[in-house]
Each structure stands twice: as C-alpha cells, then as structure tokens.
C-alpha positions as CSV (number, residue, x, y, z in Angstrom):
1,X,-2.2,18.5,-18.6
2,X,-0.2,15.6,-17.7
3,X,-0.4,14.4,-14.1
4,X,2.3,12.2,-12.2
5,X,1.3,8.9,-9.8
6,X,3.6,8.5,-7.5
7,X,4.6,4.8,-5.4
8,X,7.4,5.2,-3.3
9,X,10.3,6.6,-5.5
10,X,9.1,5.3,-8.9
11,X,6.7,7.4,-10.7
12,X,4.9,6.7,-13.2
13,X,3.0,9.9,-15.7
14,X,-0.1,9.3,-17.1
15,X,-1.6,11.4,-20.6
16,X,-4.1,13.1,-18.3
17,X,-6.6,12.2,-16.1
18,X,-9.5,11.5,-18.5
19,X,-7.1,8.3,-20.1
20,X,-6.0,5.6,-18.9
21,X,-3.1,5.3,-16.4
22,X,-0.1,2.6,-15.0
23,X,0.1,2.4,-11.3
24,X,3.7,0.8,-10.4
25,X,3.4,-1.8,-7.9
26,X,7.3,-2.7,-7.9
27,X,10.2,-0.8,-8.3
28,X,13.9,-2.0,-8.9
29,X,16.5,0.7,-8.9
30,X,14.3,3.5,-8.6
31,X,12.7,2.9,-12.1
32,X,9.5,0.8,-12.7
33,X,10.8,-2.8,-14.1
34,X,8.7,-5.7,-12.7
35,X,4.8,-5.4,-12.5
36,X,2.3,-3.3,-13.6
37,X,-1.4,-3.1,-12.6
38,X,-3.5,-1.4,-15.2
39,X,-6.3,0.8,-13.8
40,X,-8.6,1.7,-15.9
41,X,-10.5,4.8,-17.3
42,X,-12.6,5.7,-14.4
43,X,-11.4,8.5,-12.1
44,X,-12.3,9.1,-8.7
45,X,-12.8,12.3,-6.3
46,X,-11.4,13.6,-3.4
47,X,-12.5,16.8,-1.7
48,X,-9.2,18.6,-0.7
49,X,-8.3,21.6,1.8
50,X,-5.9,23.7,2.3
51,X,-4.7,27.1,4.7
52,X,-2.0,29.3,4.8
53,X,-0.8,31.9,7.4
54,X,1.7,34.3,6.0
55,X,3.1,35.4,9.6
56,X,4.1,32.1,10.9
57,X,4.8,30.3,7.5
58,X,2.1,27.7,9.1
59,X,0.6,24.8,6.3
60,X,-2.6,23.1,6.3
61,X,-3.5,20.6,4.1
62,X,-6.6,18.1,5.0
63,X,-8.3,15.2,2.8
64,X,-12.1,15.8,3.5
65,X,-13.8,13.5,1.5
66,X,-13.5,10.4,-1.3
67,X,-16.0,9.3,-3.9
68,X,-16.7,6.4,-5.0
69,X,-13.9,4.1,-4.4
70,X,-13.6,0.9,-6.5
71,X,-15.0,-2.2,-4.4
72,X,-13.2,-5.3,-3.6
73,X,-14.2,-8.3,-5.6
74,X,-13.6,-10.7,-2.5
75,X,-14.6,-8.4,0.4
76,X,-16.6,-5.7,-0.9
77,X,-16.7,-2.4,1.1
78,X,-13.6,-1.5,1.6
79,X,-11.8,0.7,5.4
80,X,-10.1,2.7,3.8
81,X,-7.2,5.4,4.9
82,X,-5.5,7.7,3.5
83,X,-1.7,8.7,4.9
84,X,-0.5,12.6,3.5
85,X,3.2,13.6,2.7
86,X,4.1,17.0,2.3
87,X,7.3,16.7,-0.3
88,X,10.1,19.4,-1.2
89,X,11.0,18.6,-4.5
90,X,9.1,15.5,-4.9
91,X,11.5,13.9,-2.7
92,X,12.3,14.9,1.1
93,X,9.6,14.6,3.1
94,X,8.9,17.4,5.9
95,X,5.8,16.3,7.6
96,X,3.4,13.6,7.2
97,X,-0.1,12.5,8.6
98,X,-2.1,9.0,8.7
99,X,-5.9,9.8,8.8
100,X,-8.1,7.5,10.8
101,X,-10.1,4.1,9.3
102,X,-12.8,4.7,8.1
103,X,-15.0,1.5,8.4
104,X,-16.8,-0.4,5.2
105,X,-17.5,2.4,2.9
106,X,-16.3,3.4,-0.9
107,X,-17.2,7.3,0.4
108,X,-15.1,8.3,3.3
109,X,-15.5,11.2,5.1
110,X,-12.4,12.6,7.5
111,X,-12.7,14.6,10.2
112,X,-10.9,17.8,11.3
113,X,-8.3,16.1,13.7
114,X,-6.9,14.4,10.1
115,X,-5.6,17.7,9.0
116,X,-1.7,17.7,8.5
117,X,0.3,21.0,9.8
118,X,3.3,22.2,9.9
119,X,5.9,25.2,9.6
120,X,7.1,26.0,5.4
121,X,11.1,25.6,6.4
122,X,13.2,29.0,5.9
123,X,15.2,27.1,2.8
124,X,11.9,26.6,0.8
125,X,12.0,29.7,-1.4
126,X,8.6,31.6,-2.4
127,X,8.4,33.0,-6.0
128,X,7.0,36.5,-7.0
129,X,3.4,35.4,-5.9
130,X,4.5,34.2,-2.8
131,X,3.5,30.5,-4.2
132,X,6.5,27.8,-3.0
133,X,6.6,25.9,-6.1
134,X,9.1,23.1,-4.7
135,X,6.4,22.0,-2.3
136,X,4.1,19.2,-2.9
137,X,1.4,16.9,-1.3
138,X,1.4,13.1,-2.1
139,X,-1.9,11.3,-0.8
140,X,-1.9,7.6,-0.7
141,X,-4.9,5.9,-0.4
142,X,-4.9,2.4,1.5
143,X,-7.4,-0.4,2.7
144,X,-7.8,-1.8,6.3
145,X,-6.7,-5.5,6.5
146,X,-5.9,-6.9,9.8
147,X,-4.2,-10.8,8.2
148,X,-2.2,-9.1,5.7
149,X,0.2,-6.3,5.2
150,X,-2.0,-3.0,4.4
151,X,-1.9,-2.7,0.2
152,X,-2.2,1.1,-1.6
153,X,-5.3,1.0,-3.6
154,X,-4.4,4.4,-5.3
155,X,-2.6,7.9,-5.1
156,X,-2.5,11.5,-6.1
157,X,-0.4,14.3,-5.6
158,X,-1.7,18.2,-5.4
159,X,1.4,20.8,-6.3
160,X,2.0,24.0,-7.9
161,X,-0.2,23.0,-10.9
162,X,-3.3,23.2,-8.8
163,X,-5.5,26.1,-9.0
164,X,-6.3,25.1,-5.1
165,X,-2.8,25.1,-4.3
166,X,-1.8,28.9,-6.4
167,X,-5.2,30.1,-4.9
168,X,-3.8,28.9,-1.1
169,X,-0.6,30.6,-1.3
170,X,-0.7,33.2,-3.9
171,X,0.0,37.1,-2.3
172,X,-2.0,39.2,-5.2
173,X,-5.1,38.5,-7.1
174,X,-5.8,40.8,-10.2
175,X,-9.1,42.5,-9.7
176,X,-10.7,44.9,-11.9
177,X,-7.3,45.4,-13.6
178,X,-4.9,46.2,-10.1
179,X,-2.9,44.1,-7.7
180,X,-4.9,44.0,-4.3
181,X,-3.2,41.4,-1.1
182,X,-5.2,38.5,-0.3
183,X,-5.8,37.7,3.2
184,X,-4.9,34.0,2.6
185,X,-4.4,33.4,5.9
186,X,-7.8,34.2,7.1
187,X,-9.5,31.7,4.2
188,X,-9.4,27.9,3.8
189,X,-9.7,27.0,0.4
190,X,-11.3,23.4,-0.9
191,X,-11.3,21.9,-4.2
192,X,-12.3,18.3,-5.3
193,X,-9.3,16.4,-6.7
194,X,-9.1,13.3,-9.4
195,X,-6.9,10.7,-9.1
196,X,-7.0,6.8,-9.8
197,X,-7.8,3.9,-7.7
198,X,-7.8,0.3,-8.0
199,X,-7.9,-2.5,-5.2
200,X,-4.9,-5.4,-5.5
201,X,-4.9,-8.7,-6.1
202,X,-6.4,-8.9,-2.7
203,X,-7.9,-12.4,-4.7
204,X,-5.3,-13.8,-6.1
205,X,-3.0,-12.9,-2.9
206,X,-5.3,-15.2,-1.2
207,X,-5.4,-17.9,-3.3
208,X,-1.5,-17.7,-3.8
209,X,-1.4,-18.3,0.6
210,X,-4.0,-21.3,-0.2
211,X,-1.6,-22.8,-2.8
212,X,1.6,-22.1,-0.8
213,X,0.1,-24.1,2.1
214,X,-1.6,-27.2,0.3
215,X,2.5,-27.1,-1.0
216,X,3.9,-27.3,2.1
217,X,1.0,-29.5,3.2
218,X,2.1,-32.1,0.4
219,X,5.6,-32.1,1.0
220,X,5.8,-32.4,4.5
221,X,3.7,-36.0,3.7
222,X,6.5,-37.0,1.1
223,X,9.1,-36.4,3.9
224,X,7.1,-37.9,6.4
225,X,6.7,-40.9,4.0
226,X,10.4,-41.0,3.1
227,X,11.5,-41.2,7.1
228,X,9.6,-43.9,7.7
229,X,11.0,-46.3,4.6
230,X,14.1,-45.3,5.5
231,X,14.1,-45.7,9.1
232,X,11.5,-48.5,9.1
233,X,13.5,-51.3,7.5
234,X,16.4,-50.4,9.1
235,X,15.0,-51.6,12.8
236,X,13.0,-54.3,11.9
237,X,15.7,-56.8,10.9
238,X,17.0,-57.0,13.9
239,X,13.4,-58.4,15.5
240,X,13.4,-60.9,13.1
241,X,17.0,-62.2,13.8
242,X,16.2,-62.9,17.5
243,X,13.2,-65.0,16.9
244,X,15.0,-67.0,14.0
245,X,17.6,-67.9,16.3
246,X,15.3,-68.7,18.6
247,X,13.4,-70.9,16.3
248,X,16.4,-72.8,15.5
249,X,17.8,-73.5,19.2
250,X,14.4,-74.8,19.9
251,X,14.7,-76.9,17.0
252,X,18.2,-78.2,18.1
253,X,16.9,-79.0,21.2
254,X,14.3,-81.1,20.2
255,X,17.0,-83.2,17.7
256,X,19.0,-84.2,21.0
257,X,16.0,-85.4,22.8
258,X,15.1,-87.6,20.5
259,X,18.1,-88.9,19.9
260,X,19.0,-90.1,23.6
C-alpha cells in the first residue's frame, strides 16, 4: 500500500515501502519544484507506541526505538532526534514533542519522558469504531549539529492505515464471531514502523562554506590590490614635486654664485 513522506507542506508518495522513494528537500508554492535527494531502497525501523483513554479523550504516542540509521560519510555516528506532530487532516497541528539527543549512535533508544500527550479536540469526529480517522502522526527524524542549522535525515507518518493506530483506538474487536469492548485505555500498544532515511549533503554543505570563503578570501585581495593603485599614485606625485623644486633652486643658487 502506498505510503506518503511528508517535508513541511510538500509531500511526496512513494510505490510502497519496499521501492524506492523521493524525499523533497525544497518546496516552492507548496509543490515540490527544485531539488530532490534520492534515498534509496533500504528501509529503516522504528519501534512505535501508542495509548488511548476513552474517558478523557487523552492521546499517547511515543517513538521508542530506531534501527539502523544510515551513517554520515564525513562524521560517522550520527545524534540523532526525532521531533513528533500530531496532525488533523494532514495539516493543523494540535500538539507536538522534540525528544532528547541521543549521542553518536545509528540505534537510538528514547525514554518515557519523550512521549507526546494530549486531549483528541471535541471537533475531531470518531467513526463507527471509535477510530478518528482525520488524526495523524508525522515523525521527523534529525541530526545534532552544533555549526550548522539541524538538517532532517528522514520522516514517517503513522495514521488510520496502521494496524497500530485501528488496534489503539478501535471500540470493538470480533472474537469468536461477536462484538466484545476493548479496554483500550488500560493497554499500550507497540508496533515497529518503516520509513526512509538518508543523511544530507552534510559533505558537500561543507565544502560549499570552504569555497564560499577562499571566494571572499580572493576578492577581498583584488580590492585590497585595486585601493592601493588607485590611491598610491595619486599621493606620490606630490613628494616628488617638492624635492624637484628643490633641486632646481639649489641649482639656481649655485649659477649666481659663480657668476659674481
């Protein structure tokens, strides 16, 4: 089944998550236009979890865990962190949570203070099953960097198609041919997740600073250069005119002498 990446507002579908996929890096105008960075076959895990209490219309939704996260060709491990959205529609956000860094490793594990709650508003309808099918979560995936502005490396979003998500929220389970409640308020449900990840151009980022500065290096010389030809000649030819006239009233001088 066909799965969405999401960056920003620009989304991007994929054929499914065994293929191949586009993540969008830029967006113009809401629809991808400039750059894409192709990611490649491999899939990677995350461990998701999720709780539901029917009385207060209270959500849970934590990331646990992440497997094997591509590694940086420049730095290697990577910190990575993760920062959750919980969506209406795929586009108004009601909550959100950032998870803490998790230092040089390509396996994080969170912890239970990264879990992201919050109340299901009154306006977000339930269907037969008691499943809110307008709600989503959009995880985006990010590395540590304290020089440069923080880059995603890679996204996913869990929603109504998830048998995680049906299983968190669903009112009635068949069993043994009748409709019995389930308690899904007293059960936290977990389920491992693929989605696609790729670190940027963290290397040619770098080598595009190194560039820009030799440039601005260069130029600054050529100015320099310039100001000094300019500028230069324009003061020395006054020196020289003081000691040519001086020159020639000593020469002068010396002409009367001799001839008294």
């Amino acid at each position: 089944m066909p799965h969405s990446v999401w960056h920003n507002v620009c989304q991007v579908s994929s054929n499914g998550w065994g293929g191949e996929c586009d993540y969008c890096l830029n967006y113009d105008a809401q629809t991808c236009s400039l750059v894409f960075l192709p990611l490649g076959p491999k899939a990677r895990e995350a461990l998701v979890r999720m709780g539901f209490d029917r009385k207060s219309r209270a959500v849970k939704f934590s990331l646990l865990q992440m497997s094997d996260l591509p590694r940086d060709a420049s730095i290697g491990l990577l910190d990575p962190y993760a920062k959750v959205y919980a969506l209406i529609n795929g586009q108004k956000r009601v909550a959100k949570q950032k998870t803490r860094v998790m230092r040089r490793t390509l396996s994080p594990l969170f912890g239970a203070e990264d879990w992201l709650e919050f109340v299901l508003p009154d306006n977000v309808g339930l269907d037969a099953d008691g499943v809110p099918r307008s709600l989503s979560f959009n995880v985006v995936l990010f590395n540590h960097d304290g020089v440069k502005r923080n880059e995603p490396i890679g996204q996913f979003t869990v929603d109504a198609a998830s048998e995680l998500f049906n299983g968190t929220f669903k009112t009635h389970q068949e069993q043994n041919g009748l409709k019995a409640a389930a308690a899904a308020e007293d059960k936290e449900r977990a389920e491992w997740h693929k989605g696609y990840f790729a670190v940027g151009l963290v290397l040619v980022q770098l080598l595009a600073i190194i560039l820009l500065g030799i440039c601005v290096f260069l130029l600054s010389m050529a100015l320099r250069r310039c100001w000094r030809r300019v500028y230069g000649h324009a003061r020395a030819p006054p020196h020289n005119k003081c000691n040519n006239n001086s020159d020639s009233n000593s020469s002068s001088t010396k002409l009367s002498v001799q001839e008294l």
